[in-house]
C-alpha positions as CSV (number, residue, x, y, z in Angstrom):
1,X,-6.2,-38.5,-14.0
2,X,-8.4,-40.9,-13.4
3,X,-12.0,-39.8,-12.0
4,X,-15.5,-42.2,-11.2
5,X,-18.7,-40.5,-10.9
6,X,-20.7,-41.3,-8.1
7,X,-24.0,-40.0,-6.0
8,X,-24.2,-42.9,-3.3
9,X,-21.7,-41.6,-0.3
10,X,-22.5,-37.8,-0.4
11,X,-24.6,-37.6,2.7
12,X,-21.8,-39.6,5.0
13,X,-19.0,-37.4,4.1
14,X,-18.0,-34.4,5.8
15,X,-18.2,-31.7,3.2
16,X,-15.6,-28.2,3.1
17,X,-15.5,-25.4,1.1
18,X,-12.2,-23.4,0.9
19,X,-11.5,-20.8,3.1
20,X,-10.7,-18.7,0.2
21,X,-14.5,-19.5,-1.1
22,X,-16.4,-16.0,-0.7
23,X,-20.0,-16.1,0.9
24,X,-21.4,-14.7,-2.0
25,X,-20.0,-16.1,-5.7
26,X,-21.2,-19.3,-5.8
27,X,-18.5,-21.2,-7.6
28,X,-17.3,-22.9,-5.2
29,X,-16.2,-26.6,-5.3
30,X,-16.6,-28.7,-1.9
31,X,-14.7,-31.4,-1.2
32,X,-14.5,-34.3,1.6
33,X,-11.6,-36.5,2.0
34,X,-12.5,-39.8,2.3
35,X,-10.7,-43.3,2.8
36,X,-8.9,-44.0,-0.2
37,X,-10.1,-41.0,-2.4
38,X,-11.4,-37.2,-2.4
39,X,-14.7,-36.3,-3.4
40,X,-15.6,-33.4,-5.0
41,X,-19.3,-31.5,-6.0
42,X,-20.6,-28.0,-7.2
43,X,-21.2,-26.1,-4.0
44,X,-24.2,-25.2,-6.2
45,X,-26.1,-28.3,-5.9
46,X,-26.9,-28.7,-1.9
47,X,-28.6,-32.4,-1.4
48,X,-27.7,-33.9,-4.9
49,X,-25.6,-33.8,-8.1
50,X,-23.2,-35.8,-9.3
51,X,-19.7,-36.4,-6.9
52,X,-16.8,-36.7,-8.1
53,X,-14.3,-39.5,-6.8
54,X,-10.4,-38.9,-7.2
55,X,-7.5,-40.7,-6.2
56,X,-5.7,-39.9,-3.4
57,X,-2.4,-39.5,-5.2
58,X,-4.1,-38.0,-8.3
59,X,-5.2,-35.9,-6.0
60,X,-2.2,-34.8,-4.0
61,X,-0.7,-34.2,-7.4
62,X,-3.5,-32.0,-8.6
63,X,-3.4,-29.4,-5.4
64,X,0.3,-29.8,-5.9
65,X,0.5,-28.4,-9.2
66,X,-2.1,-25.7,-8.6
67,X,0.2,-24.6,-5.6
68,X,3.2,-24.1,-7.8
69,X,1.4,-22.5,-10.2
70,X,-0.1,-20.3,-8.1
71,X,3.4,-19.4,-6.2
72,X,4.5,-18.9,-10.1
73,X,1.7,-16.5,-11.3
């Protein structure tokens, strides 16, 4: 998988948290689908921290694999 690490778009992307992410843990990943990729940051971190940037495809095929696994488990 291949991943970039970026900062600049954070604040124009519309940021969600799973709706299986408790109020209270804390270790939560958001995420914010953009045009051609997904971004992804520590919940952790409100206003900064590094993003994330993934493929589209890469990640389809990431959430794809955790779902089988998942069903599997």
């Amino acid at each position: 998988m291949s991943t970039d690490q970026h900062t600049a778009p954070a604040a124009e992307l519309n940021w969600f948290k799973s709706s299986y992410s408790g109020t209270s843990g804390g270790d939560c990943v958001e995420v914010a689908p953009g045009l051609d990729a997904v971004y992804v940051r520590d919940s952790k971190v409100v206003g900064g921290g590094p993003v994330v940037r993934v493929g589209r495809g890469e990640w389809a095929a990431f959430v794809g694999t955790v779902r089988t696994r998942v069903k599997g488990a």
